[in-house]
C-alpha positions in Angstrom: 146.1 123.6 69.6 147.1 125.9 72.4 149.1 123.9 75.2 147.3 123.9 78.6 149.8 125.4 81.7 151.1 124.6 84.6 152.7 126.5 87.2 154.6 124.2 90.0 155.5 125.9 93.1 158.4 124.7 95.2 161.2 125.3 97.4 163.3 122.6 95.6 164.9 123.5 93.1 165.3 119.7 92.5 161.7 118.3 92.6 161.3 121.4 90.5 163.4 120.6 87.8 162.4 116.9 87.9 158.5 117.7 87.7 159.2 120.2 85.1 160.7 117.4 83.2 157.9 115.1 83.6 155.0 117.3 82.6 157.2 119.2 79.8 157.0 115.5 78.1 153.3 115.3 78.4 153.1 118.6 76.2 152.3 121.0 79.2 153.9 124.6 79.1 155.1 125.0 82.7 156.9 127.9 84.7 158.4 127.3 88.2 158.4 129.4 91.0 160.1 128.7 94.3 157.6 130.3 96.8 153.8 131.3 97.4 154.6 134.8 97.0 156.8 134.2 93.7 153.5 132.2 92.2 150.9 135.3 92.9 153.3 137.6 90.8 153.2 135.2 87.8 149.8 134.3 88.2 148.9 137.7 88.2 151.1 137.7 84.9 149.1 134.9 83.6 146.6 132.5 85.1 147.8 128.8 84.5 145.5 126.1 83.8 146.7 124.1 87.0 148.9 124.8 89.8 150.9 122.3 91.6 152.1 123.1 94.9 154.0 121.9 97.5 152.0 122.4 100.9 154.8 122.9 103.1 157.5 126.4 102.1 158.6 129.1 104.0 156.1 132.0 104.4 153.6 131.3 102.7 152.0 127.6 102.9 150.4 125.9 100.3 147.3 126.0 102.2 147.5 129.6 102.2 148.5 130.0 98.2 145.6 127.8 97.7 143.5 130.5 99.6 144.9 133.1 97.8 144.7 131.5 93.8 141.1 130.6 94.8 140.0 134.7 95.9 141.5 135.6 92.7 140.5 133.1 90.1 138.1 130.0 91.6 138.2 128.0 88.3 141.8 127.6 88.2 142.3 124.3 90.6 145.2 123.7 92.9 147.0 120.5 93.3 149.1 120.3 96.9 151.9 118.1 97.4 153.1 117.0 101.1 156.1 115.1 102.6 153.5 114.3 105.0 150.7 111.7 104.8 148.8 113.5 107.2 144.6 112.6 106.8 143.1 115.4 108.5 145.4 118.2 106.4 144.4 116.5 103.1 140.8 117.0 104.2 141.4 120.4 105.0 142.8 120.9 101.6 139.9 119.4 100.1 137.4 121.3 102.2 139.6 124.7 101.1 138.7 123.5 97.5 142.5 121.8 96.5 141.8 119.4 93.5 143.6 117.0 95.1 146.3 115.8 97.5 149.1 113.6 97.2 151.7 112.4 99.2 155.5 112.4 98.8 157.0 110.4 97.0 154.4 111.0 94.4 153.6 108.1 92.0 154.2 110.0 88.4 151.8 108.4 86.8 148.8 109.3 89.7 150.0 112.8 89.6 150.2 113.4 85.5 146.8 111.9 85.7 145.5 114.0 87.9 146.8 117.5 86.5 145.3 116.2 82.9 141.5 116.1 84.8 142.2 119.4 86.8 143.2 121.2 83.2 140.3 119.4 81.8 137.7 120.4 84.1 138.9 124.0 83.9 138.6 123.4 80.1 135.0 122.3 80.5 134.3 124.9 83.0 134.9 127.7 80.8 133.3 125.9 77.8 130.6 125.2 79.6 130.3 129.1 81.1 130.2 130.3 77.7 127.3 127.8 76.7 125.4 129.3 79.6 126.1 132.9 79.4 124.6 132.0 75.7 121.2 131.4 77.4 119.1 133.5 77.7 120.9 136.5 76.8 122.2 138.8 74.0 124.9 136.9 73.0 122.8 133.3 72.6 124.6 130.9 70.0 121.8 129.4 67.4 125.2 128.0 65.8 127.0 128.9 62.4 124.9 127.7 59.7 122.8 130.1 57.0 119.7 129.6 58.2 121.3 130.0 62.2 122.7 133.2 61.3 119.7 134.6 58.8 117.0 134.0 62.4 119.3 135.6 64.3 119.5 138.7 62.5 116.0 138.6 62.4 115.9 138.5 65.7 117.7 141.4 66.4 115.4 143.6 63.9 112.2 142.6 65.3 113.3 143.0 69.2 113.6 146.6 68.5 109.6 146.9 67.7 108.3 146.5 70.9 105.1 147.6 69.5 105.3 144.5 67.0 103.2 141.2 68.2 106.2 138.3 67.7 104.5 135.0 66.3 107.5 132.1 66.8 106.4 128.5 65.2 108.7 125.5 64.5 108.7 122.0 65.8 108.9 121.2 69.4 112.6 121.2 70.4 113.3 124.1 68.3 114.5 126.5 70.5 111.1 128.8 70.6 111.2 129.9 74.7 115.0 130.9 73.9 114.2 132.7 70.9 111.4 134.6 73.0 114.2 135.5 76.0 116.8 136.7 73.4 114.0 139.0 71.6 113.1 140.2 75.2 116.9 140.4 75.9 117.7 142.4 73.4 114.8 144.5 73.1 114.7 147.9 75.0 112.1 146.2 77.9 115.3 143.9 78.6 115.1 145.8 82.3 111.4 144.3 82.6 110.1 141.5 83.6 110.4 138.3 81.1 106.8 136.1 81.9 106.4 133.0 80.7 103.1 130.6 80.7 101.8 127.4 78.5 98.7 127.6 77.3 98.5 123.8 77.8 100.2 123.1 80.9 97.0 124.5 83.0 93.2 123.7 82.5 90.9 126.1 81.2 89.3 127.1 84.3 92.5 128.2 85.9 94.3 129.3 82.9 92.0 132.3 82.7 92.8 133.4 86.1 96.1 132.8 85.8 96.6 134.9 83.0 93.9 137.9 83.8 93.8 137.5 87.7 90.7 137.6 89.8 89.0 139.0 92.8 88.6 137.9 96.3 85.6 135.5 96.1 85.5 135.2 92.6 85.1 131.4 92.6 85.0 128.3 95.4 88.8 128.3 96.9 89.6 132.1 95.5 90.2 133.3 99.6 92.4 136.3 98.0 93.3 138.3 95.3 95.2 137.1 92.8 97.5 139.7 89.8 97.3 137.8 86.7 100.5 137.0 84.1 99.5 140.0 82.1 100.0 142.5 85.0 103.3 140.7 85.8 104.8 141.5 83.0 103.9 144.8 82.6 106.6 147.2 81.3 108.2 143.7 80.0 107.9 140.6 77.6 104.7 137.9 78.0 105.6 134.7 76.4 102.4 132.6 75.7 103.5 129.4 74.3 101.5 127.2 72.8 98.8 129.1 72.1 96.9 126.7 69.9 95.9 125.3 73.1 94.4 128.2 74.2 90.6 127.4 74.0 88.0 129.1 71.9 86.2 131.3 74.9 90.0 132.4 76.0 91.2 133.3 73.0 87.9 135.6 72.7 89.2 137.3 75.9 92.5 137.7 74.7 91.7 139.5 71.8 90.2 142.0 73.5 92.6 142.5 76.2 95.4 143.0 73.1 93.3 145.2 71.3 92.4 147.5 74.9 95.3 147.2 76.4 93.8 146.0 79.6 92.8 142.4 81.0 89.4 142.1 83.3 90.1 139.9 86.3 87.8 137.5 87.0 84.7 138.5 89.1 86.2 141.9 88.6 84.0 144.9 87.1 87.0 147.9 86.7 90.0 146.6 83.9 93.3 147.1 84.6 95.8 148.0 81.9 98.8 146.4 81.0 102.3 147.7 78.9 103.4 144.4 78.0 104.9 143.3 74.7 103.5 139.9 73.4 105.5 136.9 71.9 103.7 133.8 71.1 104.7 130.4 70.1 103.0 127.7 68.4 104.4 124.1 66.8 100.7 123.7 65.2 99.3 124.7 61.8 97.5 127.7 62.8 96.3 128.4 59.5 95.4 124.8 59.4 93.0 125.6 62.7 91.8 128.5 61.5 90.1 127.2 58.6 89.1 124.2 60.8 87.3 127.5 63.2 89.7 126.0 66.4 91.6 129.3 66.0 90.3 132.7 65.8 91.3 134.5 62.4 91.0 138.0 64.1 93.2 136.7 67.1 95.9 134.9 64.6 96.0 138.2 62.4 96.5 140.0 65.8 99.4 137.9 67.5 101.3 137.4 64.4 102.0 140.8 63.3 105.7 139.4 62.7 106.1 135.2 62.2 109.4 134.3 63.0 109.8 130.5 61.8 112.1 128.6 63.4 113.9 125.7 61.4 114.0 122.3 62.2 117.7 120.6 63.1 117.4 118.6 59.9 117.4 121.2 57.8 120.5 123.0 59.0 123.2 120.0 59.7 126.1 122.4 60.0 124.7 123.2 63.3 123.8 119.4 64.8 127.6 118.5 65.1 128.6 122.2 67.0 125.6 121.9 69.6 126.3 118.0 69.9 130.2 119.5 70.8 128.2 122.1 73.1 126.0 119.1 75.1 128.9 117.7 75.1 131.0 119.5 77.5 127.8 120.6 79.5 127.1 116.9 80.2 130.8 116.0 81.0 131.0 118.6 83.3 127.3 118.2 85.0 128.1 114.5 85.0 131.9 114.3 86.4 133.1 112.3 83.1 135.9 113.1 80.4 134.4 112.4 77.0 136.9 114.0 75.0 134.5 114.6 71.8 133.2 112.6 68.6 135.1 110.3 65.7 134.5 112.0 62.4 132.7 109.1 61.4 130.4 110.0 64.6 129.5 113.4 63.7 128.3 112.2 60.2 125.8 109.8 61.7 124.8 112.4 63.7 124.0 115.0 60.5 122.2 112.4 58.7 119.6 111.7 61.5 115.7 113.2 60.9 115.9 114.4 64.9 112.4 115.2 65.0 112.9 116.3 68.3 115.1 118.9 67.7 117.9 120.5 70.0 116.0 119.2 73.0 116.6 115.6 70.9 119.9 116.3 70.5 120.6 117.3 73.6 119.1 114.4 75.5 121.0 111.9 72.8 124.3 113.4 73.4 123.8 113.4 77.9 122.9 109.3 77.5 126.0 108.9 74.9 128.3 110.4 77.4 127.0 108.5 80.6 127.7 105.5 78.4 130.8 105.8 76.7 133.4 103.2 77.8 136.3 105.4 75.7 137.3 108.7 75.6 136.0 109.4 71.9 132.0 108.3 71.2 132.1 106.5 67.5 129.7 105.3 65.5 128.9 101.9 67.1 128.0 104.1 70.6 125.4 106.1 68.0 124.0 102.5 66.5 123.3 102.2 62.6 121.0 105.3 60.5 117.3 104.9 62.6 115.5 104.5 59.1 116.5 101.8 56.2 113.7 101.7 53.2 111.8 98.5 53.4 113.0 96.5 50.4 111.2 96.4 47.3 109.2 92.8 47.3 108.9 90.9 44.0 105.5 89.5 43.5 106.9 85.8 42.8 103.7 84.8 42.7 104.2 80.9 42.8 107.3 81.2 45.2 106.6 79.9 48.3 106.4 82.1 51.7 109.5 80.9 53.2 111.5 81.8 49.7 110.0 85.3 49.4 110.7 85.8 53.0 114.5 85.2 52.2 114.3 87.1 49.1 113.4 90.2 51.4 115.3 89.3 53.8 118.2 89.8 51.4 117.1 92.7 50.1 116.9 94.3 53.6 120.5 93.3 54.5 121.8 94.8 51.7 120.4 97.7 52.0 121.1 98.5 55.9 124.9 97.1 54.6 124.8 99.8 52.0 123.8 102.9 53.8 126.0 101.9 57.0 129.1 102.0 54.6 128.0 105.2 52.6 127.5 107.0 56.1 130.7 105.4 57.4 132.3 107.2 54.0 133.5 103.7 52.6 135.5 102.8 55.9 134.8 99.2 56.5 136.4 98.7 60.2 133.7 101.9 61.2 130.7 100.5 59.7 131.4 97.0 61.0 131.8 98.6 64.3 128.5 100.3 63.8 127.0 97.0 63.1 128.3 95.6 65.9 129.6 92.5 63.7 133.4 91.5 63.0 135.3 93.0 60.2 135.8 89.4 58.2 131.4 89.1 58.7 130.8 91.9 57.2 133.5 92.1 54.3 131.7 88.5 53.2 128.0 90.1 53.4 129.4 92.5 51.3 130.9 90.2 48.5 127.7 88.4 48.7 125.7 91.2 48.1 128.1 92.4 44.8 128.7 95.8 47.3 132.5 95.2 47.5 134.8 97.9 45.6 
């Protein structure tokens, strides 16, 4: 692991030597420089993680280094030193963007605790920057499993058919709206306008207008004009997600404004034509509504000149540990906390949950772990036991009594949550009997009474 930097700026040769010391222990890499001017050079060298300055040299103040590190590289965060306890300067520092502000004599253990959360947070920040330069864009991470890697290849082939109607279906949570900006992104009407709309998230009497436009006085409250989603997005991507939603008399319409090339606004009489690609999204069975007549089969045949499916988490559980890792440092940063990352025994619980609701699942799991985590690691007993245990097989004992059948399962039951904690805890006792929530000697005698002991 590469060590995170520090660069502590001085006139004291001393306090230099005797900070060097104490953050050398701690496993930083540090370089010293003995004025503002001094620091610029090296950091134009090579931008530390922290800088620690003193606020009062000759020349060049730590006020005005701060100033100067911040016009050149904003992430990197200054911590300022003073002989002076003066309030209204360490404000100004603040307000200048300074980390933080200590007095001298500095308390060791206040300061090494400080430069640890400035290094972090730049860690996070540039974790974080990567995640969201990921989305939406042309460089958007569906994470390093098969299946990750085989959609986003197809991705890149079908983006350059702009001609080619994009069907996208998978579960909700899937991903589908950021798999319709990266085809868009990558596509050569990435310069165009990217237009977005739910075919469920309006009712039927506006969605029409909203996606065709209408005419002054077409209908009570229509005072003006109105250019619909389709003329929005001309020369770029329209995103109907969705679209099983769409209702039968709509989706009529919509066929024939894909097969003109031009939408009719309603209460207009002239059409107006559109160069828009089309990417559509569905998590229904439209096959299933076809043959049920909810769905069009001329439409479906016409918006899914490409289907792109998009698989579900559980299916690829190489990726639920790297975006857990990814929500991770987006939520510690959004949320000012320090969770450092996950136990392995953690990220195993983690793969072997259904997440039916996908990365949006995931992702919602992983922000409520992190607001309560009372450690700096989250481990299994913050995650809780595997969701789903088999209900236990019931003999029929039919002359047993209730309350001896109801033990019987009860039993059974036990056994069975016992045994899958400890196979998804890999054997580890202490893990799964902190997963339980139950202490280690209550658990290792459920397990000799269940015969589950090694």
């Amino acid at each position: 692991m590469t060590r995170q930097s520090l660069l502590i700026v001085d006139d004291e040769p001393d306090l230099r030597w005797v900070l060097r010391g104490l953050f050398e222990d701690e496993g930083f890499a540090v370089r010293e420089a003995g004025c503002g001017e001094e620091a610029l050079r090296l950091f134009e060298a090579e931008a530390p993680d922290v800088v620690l300055s003193d606020m009062r040299m000759p020349r060049m103040a730590g006020i005005e280094l701060l100033r100067a590190v911040r016009a050149r590289t904003p992430d990197v965060p200054v911590i300022l030193l003073s002989a002076v306890e003066d309030l209204a300067t360490a404000v100004d520092a603040i307000k200048e963007g300074a980390f933080d502000y200590q007095a001298k004599p500095f308390d060791g253990t206040r300061l090494l605790l400080s430069v640890r959360r400035a290094a972090e947070q730049r860690a996070l920040r540039r974790e974080v920057e990567t995640l969201r330069n990921a989305l939406p864009g042309t460089h958007v991470d569906f994470g390093p499993s098969r299946l990750a890697q085989e959609l986003r290849r197809t991705i890149e082939l079908v983006a350059q058919q702009t001609g080619l109607a994009v069907l996208l279906t998978g579960e909700s949570g899937t991903g589908k709206e950021v798999v319709a900006r990266t085809i868009h992104a990558l596509s050569p009407l990435a310069s165009g306008p990217f237009v977005a709309v739910d075919c469920g998230a309006l009712p039927e009497n506006l969605l029409e207008s909203h996606l065709f436009g209408h005419q002054k006085g077409a209908f009570t409250g229509a005072d003006r004009a109105r250019t619909g989603l389709f003329q929005m997005a001309d020369g770029g991507t329209l995103f109907l997600d969705e679209l099983g939603n769409l209702p039968l008399l709509l989706q009529a319409k919509l066929l024939r404004a894909l097969q003109e090339r031009a939408v009719m606004p309603v209460g207009g009489t002239e059409p107006v034509p559109f160069r828009a690609r089309l990417v559509c999204a569905t998590n229904a069975d439209l096959g299933s509504d076809v043959r049920a007549g909810r769905f069009r089969v001329d439409l479906y045949h016409r918006v899914a000149e490409f289907t792109v499916p998009l698989p579900p988490l559980r299916e690829r559980p190489e990726d639920i540990v790297h975006f857990a890792r990814m929500f991770l440092a987006e939520a510690n940063l959004e949320m000012g906390r320090h969770v450092q990352g996950f136990t392995a025994t953690a990220e195993r619980l983690l793969q072997q949950r259904p997440w039916p609701g996908n990365l949006r699942e995931l992702r919602n799991t992983i922000r409520r772990l992190v607001v309560l985590a009372s450690t700096t690691e989250i481990d299994a007993a913050d995650i809780g036991a595997p969701a789903a245990v088999p209900a236990p097989e019931i003999a029929a004992n039919g002359d047993a009594p209730l309350a001896e059948r109801l033990r019987a399962a009860s039993d059974a039951l036990e056994a069975q949550i016992l045994a899958s904690t400890l196979a998804a805890c890999q054997g580890n006792k202490a893990a799964a009997a902190r997963a339980l929530r139950i202490d280690y000697t209550t658990l290792h005698r459920k397990l000799k009474r269940h015969g589950l002991l090694a």
